[in-house]
C-alpha positions as CSV (number, residue, x, y, z in Angstrom):
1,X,0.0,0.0,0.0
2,X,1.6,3.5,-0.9
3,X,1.6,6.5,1.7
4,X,-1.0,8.3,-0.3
5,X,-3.5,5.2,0.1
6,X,-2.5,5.0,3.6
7,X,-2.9,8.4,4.5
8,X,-6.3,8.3,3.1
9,X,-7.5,5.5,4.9
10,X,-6.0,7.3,8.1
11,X,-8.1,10.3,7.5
12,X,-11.6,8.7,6.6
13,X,-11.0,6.5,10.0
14,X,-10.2,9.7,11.6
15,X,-13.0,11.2,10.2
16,X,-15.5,8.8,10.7
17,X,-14.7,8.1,14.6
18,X,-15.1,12.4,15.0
19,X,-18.2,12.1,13.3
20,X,-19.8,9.5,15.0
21,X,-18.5,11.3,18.4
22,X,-20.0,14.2,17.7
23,X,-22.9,13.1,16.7
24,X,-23.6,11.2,20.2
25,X,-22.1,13.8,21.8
26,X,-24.8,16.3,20.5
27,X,-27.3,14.4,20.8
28,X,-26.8,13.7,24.2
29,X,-26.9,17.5,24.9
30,X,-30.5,17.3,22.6
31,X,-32.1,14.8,24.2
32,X,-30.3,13.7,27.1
33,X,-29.3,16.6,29.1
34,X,-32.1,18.6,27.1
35,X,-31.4,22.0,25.7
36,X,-32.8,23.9,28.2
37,X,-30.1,21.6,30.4
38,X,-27.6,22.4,28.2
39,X,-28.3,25.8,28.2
40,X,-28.8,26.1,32.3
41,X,-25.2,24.0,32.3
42,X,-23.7,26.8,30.0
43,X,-24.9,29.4,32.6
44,X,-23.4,27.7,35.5
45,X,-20.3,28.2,33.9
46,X,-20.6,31.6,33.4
47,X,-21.2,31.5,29.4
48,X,-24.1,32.7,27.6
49,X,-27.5,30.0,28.1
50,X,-27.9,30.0,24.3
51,X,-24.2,29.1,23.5
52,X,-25.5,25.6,24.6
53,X,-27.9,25.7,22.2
54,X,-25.3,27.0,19.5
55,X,-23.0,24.4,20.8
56,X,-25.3,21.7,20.6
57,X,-26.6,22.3,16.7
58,X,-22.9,22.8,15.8
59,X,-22.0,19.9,17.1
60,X,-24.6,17.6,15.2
61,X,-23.8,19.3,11.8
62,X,-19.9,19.2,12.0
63,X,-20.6,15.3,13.0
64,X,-22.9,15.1,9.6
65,X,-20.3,17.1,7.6
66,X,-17.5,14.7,9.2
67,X,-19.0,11.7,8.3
68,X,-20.2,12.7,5.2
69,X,-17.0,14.0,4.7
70,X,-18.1,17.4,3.1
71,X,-16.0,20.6,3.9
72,X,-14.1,18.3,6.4
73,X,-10.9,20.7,6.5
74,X,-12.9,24.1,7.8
75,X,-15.5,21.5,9.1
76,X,-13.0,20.5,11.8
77,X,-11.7,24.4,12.5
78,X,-15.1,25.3,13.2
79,X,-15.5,22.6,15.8
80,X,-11.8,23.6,17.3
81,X,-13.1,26.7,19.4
82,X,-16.0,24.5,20.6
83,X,-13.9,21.5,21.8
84,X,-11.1,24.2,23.8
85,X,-14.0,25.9,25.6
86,X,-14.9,22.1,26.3
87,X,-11.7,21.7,27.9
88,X,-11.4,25.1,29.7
89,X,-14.7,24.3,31.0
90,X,-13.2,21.3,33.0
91,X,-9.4,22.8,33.1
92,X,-10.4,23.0,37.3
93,X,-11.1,19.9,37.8
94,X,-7.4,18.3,36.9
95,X,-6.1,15.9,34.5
96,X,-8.3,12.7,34.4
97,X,-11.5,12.7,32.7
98,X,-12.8,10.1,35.3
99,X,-12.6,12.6,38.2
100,X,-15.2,14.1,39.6
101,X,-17.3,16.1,36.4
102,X,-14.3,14.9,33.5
103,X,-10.6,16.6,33.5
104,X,-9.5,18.0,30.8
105,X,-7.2,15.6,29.4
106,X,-10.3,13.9,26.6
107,X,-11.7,17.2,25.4
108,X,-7.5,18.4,24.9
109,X,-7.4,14.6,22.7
110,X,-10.1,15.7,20.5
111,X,-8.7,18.9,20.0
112,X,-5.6,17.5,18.9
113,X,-7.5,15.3,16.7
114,X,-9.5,17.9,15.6
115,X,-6.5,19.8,14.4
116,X,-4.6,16.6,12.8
117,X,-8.1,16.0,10.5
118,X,-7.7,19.5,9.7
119,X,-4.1,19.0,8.3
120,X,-5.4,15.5,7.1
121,X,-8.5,16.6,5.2
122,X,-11.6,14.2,4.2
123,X,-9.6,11.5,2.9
124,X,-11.3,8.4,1.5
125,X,-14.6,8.6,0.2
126,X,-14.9,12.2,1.0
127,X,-18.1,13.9,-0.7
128,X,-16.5,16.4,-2.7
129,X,-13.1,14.8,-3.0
130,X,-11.4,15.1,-6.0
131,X,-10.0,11.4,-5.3
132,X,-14.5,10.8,-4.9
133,X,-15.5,12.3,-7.7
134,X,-12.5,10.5,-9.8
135,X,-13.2,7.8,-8.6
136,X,-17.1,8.1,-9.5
137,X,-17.0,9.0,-12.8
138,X,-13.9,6.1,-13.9
């Protein structure tokens, strides 16, 4: 397998596992917590209620765009400043996300992966790769 096949499969994994995070993720703020929830959370933290509600619908359409793989480049940017003020929001309460309301130390991973898709782009299977739409029309 050559580097550029590899680095392709790398990025649609990549992509797809982001995806499918955020869409659970966001829906857990829609259904589970509720929006109002997520809003009264957002408030307890000092923020703006309807940033939760911002956050949530962002969320669940940069985990469509991811797994669709449209726009994935400024798809993930766009979900960068989300996932910091994620972990800012749990910065106080330390490193390990199994102490007491999550550390900080998964929201910092997904930034990092966030940031590597960026780099990455869509990779395989990607709507509106070039590589896609070769691939379709051969």
């Amino acid at each position: 397998m050559n580097s550029n096949r590899s680095a392709d499969l790398a990025a649609l994994l990549l992509r797809v596992a982001l995806g499918v995070l955020y869409l659970a993720h966001s829906l857990q703020k829609i259904f589970v917590f509720t929006l109002p929830g997520t809003a009264q959370f957002f408030v307890s933290l000092g923020l703006p209620g309807w940033l939760g509600y911002v956050t949530a619908f962002v969320e669940l359409l940069g985990g469509i765009a991811l797994l669709l793989g449209v726009q994935v480049r400024w798809v993930a940017l766009v979900l960068l400043p989300f996932m910091l003020g994620a972990m800012s929001a749990h910065l106080h309460n330390g490193w390990g996300f199994a102490s007491p309301n999550g550390g900080w130390e998964y929201p910092a991973f997904w930034a990092v992966t966030l940031a590597v898709q960026s780099l990455l782009g869509g990779g395989a299977l990607a709507l509106g790769s070039v590589k896609t739409v070769r691939a379709a029309v051969a």
